[in-house]
C-alpha positions as CSV (number, residue, x, y, z in Angstrom):
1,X,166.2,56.9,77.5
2,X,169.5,58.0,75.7
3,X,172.9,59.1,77.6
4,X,175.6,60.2,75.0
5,X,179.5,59.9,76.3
6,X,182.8,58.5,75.9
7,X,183.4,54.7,76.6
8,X,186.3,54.6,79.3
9,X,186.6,51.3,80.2
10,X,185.6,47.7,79.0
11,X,185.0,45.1,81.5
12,X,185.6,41.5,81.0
13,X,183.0,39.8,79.3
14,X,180.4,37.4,81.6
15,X,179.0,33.9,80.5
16,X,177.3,31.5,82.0
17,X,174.6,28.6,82.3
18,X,171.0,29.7,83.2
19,X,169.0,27.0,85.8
20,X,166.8,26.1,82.5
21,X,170.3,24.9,80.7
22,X,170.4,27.9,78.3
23,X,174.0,29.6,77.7
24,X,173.7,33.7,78.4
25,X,176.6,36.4,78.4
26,X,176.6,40.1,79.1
27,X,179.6,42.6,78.5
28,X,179.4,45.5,80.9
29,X,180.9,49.2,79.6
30,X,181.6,52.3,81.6
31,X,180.5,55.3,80.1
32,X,181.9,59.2,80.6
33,X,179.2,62.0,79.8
34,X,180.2,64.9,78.0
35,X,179.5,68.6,79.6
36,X,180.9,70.8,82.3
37,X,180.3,67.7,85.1
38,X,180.8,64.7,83.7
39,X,178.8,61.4,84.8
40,X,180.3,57.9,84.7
41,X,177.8,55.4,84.0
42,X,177.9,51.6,83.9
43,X,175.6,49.8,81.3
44,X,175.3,46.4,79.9
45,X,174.5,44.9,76.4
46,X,172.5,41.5,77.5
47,X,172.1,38.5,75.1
48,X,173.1,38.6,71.3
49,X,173.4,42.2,71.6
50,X,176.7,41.7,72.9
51,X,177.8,40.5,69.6
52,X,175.6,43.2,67.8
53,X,177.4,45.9,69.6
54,X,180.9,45.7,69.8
55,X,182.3,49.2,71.4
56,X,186.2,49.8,72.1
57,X,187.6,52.2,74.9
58,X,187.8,56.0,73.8
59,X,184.7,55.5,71.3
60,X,182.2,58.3,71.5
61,X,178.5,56.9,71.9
62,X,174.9,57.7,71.8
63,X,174.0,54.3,74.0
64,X,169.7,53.9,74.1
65,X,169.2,52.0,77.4
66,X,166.0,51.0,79.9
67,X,166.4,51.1,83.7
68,X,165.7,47.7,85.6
69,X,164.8,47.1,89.3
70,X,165.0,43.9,91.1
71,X,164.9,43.0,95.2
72,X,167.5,40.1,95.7
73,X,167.4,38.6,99.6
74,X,165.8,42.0,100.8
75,X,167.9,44.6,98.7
76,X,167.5,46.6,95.6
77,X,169.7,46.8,92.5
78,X,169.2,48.8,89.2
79,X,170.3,47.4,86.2
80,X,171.7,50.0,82.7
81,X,170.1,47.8,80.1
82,X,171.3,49.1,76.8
83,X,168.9,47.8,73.9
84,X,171.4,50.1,71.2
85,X,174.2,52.6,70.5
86,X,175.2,54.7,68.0
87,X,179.0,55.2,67.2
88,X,180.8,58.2,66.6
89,X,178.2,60.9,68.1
90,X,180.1,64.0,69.3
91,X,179.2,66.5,71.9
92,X,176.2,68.4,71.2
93,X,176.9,71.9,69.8
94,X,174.7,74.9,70.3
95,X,172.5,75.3,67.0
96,X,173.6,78.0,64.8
97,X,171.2,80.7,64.0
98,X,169.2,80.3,60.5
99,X,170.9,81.5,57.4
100,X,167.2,82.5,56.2
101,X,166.7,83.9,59.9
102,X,167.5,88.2,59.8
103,X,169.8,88.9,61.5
104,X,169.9,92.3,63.4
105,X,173.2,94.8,63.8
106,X,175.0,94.5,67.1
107,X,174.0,98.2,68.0
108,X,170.4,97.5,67.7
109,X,170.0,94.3,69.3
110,X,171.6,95.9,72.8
111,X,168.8,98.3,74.6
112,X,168.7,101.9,75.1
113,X,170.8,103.2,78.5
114,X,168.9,105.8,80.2
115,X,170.7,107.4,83.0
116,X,169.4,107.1,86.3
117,X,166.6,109.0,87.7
118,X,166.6,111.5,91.2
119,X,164.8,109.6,93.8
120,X,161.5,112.4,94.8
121,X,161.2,112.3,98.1
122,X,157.7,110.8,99.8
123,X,155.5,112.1,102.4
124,X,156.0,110.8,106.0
125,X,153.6,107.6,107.1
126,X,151.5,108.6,109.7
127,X,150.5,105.6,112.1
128,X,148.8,107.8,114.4
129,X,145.4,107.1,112.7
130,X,145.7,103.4,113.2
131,X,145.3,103.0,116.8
132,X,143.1,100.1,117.6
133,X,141.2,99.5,114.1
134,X,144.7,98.4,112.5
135,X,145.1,94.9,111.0
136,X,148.2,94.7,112.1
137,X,149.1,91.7,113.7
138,X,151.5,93.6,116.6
């Protein structure tokens, strides 16, 4: 999966000692998505990708990323596992029409405005033949 957005914040970076004896760290970001509601989103670089990727507050990012589950003492948390990013990716912009594309006048692109039409009067229902062969339901 891909989110693109602006990195807002940093957090401090984690190390530590695994049980086996082997040294780990993970730096932890906090993304903003771009558009009309923006979505903040925490995600992690795991491993040596934290020295692979090294992002800065205020840097816009495509970040590629797997979702992780894991049950700990009878609860469930979800891990943003980023696997790579891509600096300096802006918004996306609506894709310009094709310069080889025709391109129609204003005038005929809008449709034809008919004016309205008199509403012709119907003939009254008549239920009186229904009686007790009817489908109705009442």
């Amino acid at each position: 999966m891909e989110i693109q957005g602006k990195i807002i914040m940093k957090l401090p970076l984690q190390e530590g000692t695994s049980k086996a004896g082997n040294p780990w760290k993970k730096q932890e970001y906090v993304l903003e998505t771009f558009g009309n509601y923006p979505r903040k989103v925490k995600f992690d670089f795991f491993g040596e990708r934290v020295d692979q990727y090294q992002l800065n507050e205020g840097e816009d990012v495509t970040v590629s990323f797997d979702l992780e589950s894991r049950e700990f003492n009878g609860r469930w948390y979800t891990d943003v596992r980023a696997f790579s990013c891509q600096k300096g990716v802006a918004p996306a912009a609506p894709a310009a029409p094709s310069p080889a594309a025709p391109v129609a006048p204003a005038a005929a692109a809008q449709p034809a405005v008919t004016a309205p039409q008199p509403l012709q009067p119907s003939a009254p229902a008549n239920f009186e033949d229904e009686g007790e062969n009817s489908d109705l339901p009442f």
